[in-house]
N, C-alpha and C positions, 0 to 999 in steps of 0.2 A: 750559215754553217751547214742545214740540211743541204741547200741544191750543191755546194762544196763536195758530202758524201756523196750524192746522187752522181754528179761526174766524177768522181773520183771511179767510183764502181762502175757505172760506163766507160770510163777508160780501159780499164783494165779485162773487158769481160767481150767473149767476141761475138757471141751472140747480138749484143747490144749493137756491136760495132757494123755485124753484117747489117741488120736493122737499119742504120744510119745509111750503108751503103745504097739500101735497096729505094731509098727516099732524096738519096742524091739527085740534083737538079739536073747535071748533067746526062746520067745514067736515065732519069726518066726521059729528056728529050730525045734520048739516041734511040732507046726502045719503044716508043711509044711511033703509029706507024704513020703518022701524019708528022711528026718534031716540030720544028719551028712555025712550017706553015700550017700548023692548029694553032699554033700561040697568035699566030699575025693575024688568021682570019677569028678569032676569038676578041683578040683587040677593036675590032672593025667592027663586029655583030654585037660583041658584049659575051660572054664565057654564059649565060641564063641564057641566050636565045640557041646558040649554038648546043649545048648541052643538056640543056632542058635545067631546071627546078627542084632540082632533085633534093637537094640538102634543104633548101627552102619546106619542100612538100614533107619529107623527114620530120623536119622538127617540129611543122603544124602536126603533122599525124601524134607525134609523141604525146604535142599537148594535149591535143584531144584526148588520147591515152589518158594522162594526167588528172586530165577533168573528170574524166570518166572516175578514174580511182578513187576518187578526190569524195565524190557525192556520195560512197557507199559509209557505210548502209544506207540503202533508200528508206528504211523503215527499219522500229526497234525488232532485233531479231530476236526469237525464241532459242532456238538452236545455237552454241555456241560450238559443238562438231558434233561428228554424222560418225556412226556404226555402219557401212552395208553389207548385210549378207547374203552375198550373191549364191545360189543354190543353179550354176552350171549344170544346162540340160533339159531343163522345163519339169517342175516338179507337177506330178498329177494335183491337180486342184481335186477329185473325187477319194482320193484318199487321206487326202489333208483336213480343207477347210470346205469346200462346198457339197453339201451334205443330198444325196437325191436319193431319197429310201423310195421313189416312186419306179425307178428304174430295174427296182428288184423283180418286179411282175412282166417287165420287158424284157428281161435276158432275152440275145441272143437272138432276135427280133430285127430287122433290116432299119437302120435308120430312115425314118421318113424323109421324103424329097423336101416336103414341105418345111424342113426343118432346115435342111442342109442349103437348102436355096442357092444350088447349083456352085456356091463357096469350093474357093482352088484344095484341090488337097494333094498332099506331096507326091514324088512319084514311084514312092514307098509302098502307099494303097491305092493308089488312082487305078493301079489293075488287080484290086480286089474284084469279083465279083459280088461279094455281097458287105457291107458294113455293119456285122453284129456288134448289137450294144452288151458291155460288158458293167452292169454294176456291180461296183466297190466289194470285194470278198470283207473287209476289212468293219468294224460297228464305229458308230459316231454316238457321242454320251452329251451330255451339256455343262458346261461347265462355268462356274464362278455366279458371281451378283446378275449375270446377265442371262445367263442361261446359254449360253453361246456355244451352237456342237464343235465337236470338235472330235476329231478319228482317235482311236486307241492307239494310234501308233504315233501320237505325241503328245505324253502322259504329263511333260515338265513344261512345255509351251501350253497344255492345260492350266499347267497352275496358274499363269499368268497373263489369262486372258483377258479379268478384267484391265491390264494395260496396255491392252493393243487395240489398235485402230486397224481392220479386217476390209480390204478392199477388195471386193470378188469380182468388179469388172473393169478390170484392164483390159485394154488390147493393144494390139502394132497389126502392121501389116505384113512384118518380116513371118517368114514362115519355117526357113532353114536357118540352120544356128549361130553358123559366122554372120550372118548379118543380122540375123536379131541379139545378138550380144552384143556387136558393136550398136546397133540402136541403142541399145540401153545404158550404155558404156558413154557414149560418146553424141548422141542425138543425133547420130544419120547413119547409114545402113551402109554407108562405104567408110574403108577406112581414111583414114589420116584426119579426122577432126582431134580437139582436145575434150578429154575424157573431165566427167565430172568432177573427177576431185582435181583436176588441172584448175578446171575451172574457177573452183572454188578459193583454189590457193591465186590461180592471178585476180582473184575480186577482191578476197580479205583478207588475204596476207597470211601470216602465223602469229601464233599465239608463245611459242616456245622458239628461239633463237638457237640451238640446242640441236633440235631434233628436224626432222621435212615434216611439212604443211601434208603432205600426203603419200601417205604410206598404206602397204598394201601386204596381204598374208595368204598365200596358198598352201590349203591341206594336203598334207604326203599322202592321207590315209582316205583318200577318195580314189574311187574306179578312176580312170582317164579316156572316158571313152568320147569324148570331144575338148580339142585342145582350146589354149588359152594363149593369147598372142600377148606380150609384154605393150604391142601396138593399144589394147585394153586400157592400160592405165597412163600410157603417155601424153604428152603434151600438146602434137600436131602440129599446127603452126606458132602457139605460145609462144614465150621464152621457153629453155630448156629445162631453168630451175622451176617449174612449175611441173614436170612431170612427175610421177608416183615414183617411188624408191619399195623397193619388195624385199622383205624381211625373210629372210630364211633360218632354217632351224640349223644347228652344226656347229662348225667352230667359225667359220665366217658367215655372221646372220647379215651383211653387205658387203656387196663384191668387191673386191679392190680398198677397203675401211683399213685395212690393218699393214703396219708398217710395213714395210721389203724386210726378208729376210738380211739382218747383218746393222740393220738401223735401230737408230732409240726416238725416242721422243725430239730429243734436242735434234738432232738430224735432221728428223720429219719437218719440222716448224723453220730451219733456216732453208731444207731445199724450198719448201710452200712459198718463201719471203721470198726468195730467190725468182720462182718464179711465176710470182704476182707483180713483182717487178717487170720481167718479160711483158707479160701480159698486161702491164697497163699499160709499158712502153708501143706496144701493138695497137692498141687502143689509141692511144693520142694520136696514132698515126695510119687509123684507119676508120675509126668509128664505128667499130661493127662491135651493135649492144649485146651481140652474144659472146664477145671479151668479156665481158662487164661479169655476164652472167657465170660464163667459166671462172673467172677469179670468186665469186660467192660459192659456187658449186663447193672450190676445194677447201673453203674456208670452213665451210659446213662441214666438209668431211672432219677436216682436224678437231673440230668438235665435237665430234660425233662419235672418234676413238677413246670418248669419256663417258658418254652420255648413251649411246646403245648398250654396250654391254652392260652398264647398272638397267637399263629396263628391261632386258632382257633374261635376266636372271630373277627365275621363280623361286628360287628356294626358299629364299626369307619367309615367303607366304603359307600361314599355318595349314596344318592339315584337315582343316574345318573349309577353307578354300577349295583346296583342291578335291575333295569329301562333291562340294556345290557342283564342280563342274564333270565330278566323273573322274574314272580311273586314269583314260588316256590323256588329260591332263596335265598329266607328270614325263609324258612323251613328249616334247617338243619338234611343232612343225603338226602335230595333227590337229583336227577343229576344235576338237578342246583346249589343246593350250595355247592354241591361236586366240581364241573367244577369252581368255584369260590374259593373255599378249594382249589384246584391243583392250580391257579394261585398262590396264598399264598405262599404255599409250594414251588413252583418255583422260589419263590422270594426269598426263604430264601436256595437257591441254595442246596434245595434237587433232590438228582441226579434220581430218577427213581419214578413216580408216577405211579399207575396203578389208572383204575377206570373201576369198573362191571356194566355193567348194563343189569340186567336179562330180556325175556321176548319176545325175537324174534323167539322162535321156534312154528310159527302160520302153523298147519299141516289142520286146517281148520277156517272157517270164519277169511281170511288173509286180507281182505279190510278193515275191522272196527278196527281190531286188530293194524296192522302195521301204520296205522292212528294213532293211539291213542300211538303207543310208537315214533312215529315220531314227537308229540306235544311236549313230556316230554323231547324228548332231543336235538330238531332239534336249539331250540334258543339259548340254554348254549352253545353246540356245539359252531355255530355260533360266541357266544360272545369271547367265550377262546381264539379262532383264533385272533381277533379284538384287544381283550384286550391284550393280550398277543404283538400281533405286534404295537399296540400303547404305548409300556411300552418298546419298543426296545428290547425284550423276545425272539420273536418270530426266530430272527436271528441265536440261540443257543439255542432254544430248538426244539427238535425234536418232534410233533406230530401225532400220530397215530390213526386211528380208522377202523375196523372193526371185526366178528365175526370168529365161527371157522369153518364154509362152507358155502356156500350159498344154493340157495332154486330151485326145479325143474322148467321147463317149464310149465310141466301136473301138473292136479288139483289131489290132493290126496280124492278120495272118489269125492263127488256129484260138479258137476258145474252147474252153471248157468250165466246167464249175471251177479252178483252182489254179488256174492258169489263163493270162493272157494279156497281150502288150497295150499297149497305145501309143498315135503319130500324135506329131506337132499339133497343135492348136492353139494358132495367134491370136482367134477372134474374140475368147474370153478367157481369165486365168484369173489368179488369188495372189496376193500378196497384201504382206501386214506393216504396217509403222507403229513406233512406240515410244513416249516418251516428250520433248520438249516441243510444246505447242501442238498436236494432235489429241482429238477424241481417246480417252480412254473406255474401253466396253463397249466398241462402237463397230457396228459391220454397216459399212456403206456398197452400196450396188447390189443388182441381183438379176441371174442368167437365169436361163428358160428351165424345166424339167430337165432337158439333156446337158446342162452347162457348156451350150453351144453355140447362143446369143445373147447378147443383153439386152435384156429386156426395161431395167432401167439405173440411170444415171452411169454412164459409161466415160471411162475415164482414159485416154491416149497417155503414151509414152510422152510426150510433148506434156500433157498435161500434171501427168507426177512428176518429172522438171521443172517446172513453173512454180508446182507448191514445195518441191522439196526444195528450191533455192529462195522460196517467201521465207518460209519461217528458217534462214540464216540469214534475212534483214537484206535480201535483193531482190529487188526486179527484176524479173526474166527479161523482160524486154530492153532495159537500159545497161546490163551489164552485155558491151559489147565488146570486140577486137577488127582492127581494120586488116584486110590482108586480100593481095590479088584485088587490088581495085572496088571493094565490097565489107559490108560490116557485117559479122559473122556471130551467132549466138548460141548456147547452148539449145534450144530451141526454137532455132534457122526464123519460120517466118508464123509459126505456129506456137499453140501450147494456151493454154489458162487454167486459174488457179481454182484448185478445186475446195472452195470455201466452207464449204458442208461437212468435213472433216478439221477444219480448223479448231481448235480448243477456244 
């Protein structure tokens, strides 16, 4: 009776019908530029020698695929999803988290050779004549069970630093900032790889059927002084359903979610049947697993025209909440109600949230500047930590926050006591994790006097990959994708797990 309707509605429908035309036996021997004599020299050779193995090599690679999927988790994961808060632009480690009260007696003072050891620097200051050191206008106090400094100009990631794991030596080699975002973004410095939360969603799938595996939040209310490429959170050569979906604040928080003007519900759901129909008819008769993927894309959506806007609405949530994260808050689209958004979303066990926040690459006037982005997001910050570990969250979700280098010693252009910038610095920066399976009250690594080498236990981009995919139960090394003749990883041929910060 079903394959009855099934042609019945191909009969009737011409899309279906062109379809059938385009797969005619005839129509393919006439268009095809070799016709009958590929068919007779295919008869003679075998249709594999002449054309190669192609469907054959397809289907081993798939399994492989399969296999691949099959063995995850390699190991019981801690993390069940990820918070990242990316802080776009390279936030100053000297005003933050790495504290150099020795540099006060240097102002202003020529960096030594001996320090700088002939290290690229951009071509921003490379025609400085002199490179004065500027220490921090700003006090460092200590905070919590550990003592842990930390700058007056983040009073509410104070409060809760005995929960963070404080890693001061990172580095990359990217130096400018489209390629050091996508480093961090994506594990290589050029574009078109798949972006971490890509990654994450083609290893482990979702947790919620409902909602995307990985989703993504950009602050309205940050400077824009270096852009952010959608290229960031997408997929590369993935499937397409593994890329990030970006939540917007307004009356469409996803583009394209909401029905056509003049349609209803009932509409929506027979054109989709409609034309998942198309689409799988296409399928049977072509094989291309990005069909497959397009039919789940718009499945998702139609479920989604139920399930984003209930997460998406703050209101329910008391004024003791939005009290936690700050006035802006109650604005939607900026870091506060974003950082309020990701607990939401956390809740309804989406596995990878990202969240941008543009605005830290201050090359000059860095005391008013860094002030002013340290108000926007030093209390949301704050609250996520709190809220999140008062909702029993915090146990299994992994937290992250920092940018994609840090900021020099010397002043770029003019210093003064109360005034002055600083360029890129790849070779060492600060960044914290918090939460499931990491060091709590923990500061790992430590850079020289001028926070300008490390000096010990130095940690690569490759290597906060490795651990930040251990503790969600993978092996960097075994979670892999075949593509272009090659098996391709989130961290290429490098990266190790940084075990000294494990819980």
């Amino acid at each position: 009776m079903q394959h009855h309707h099934e042609d019945e509605f191909r009969l009737h429908t011409p899309e279906f019908n062109e379809l059938h035309r385009k797969l005619d036996r005839r129509r393919f021997l006439t268009q095809t530029s070799l016709g009958l004599g590929a068919m007779a020299v295919g008869s003679l050779f075998g249709l594999d020698k002449l054309y190669g193995s192609a469907t054959r090599q397809a289907a081993t690679a798939s399994d492989l695929e399969a296999d691949i999927l099959k063995a995850l988790p390699h190991i019981a994961p801690k993390a069940k999803r990820v918070v990242y808060l990316f802080m776009a632009g390279g936030p100053s480690q000297f005003e933050t988290f790495d504290y150099k009260p020795g540099l006060i007696k240097m102002a202003g003072q020529n960096l030594p050779d001996s320090v700088r050891k002939g290290q690229r620097l951009t071509g921003m200051s490379a025609s400085q004549s002199a490179l004065p050191m500027a220490p921090s206008i700003y006090g460092f106090n200590q905070h919590g069970k550990t003592n842990t400094w930390v700058s007056e100009l983040l009073p509410y990631t104070a409060k809760v630093v005995d929960d963070l794991c404080i890693v001061k030596s990172i580095y990359s080699e990217a130096i400018n900032h489209d390629p050091a975002i996508t480093f961090f973004q994506t594990g290589n410095q050029l574009p078109g790889r798949p972006s971490i939360g890509s990654w994450v969603s083609y290893g482990l799938g979702t947790d919620n059927n409902n909602l995307p595996t990985f989703i993504v939040l950009v602050s309205k209310n940050a400077p824009k002084d270096q852009p952010l490429y959608a290229r960031l959170w997408g997929n590369g050569f993935l499937e397409s359903r593994h890329q990030g979906v970006q939540f917007r604040s307004g009356k469409d928080p996803v583009l394209f979610l909401n029905n056509p003007e003049g349609y209803d519900g009932h509409d929506r759901k027979e054109m989709l049947d409609y034309l998942s129909k198309l689409n799988q008819l296409q399928n049977d008769a072509y094989g291309d697993p990005e069909i497959n993927n397009r039919i789940a894309q718009y499945e998702m959506a139609f479920r989604m025209q139920t399930s984003v806007p209930e997460v998406m609405d703050t209101a329910a949530e008391p004024d003791e909440v939005f009290e936690l994260y700050g006035p802006d808050s109650r604005d939607p689209g900026t870091y506060a109600a974003n950082c309020l958004l990701a607990r939401k979303l956390l809740e309804k066990d989406v596995k990878f949230v990202q969240l941008y926040h543009q605005g830290w690459d201050q090359h000059g006037g860095l005391p008013k500047a860094i002030a002013q982005q340290c108000k926007a997001t030093d209390q949301a910050t704050g609250a996520l930590i709190m809220d999140l570990k008062r909702r029993g969250l915090l146990d299994d979700t992994l937290v992250i926050w920092g940018g994609e280098f840090g900021r020099t010693v010397y002043s770029q252009g003019k210093l003064s006591a109360t005034d002055y910038g600083r360029d890129h610095h790849p070779r060492c920066f600060t960044m914290w994790m918090a939460g499931a399976g990491v060091k709590s009250g923990f500061s790992f690594g430590e850079t020289d006097d001028f926070s300008y080498n490390i000096v010990k236990d130095p940690v690569h981009v490759h290597d906060f990959h490795a651990t930040l995919l251990h503790l969600m139960g993978v092996d960097h090394e075994r979670l892999t994708y075949k593509f272009q003749g090659r098996r391709f990883r989130l961290t290429d041929v490098h990266g190790k797990l940084v075990k000294d910060i494990l819980a």
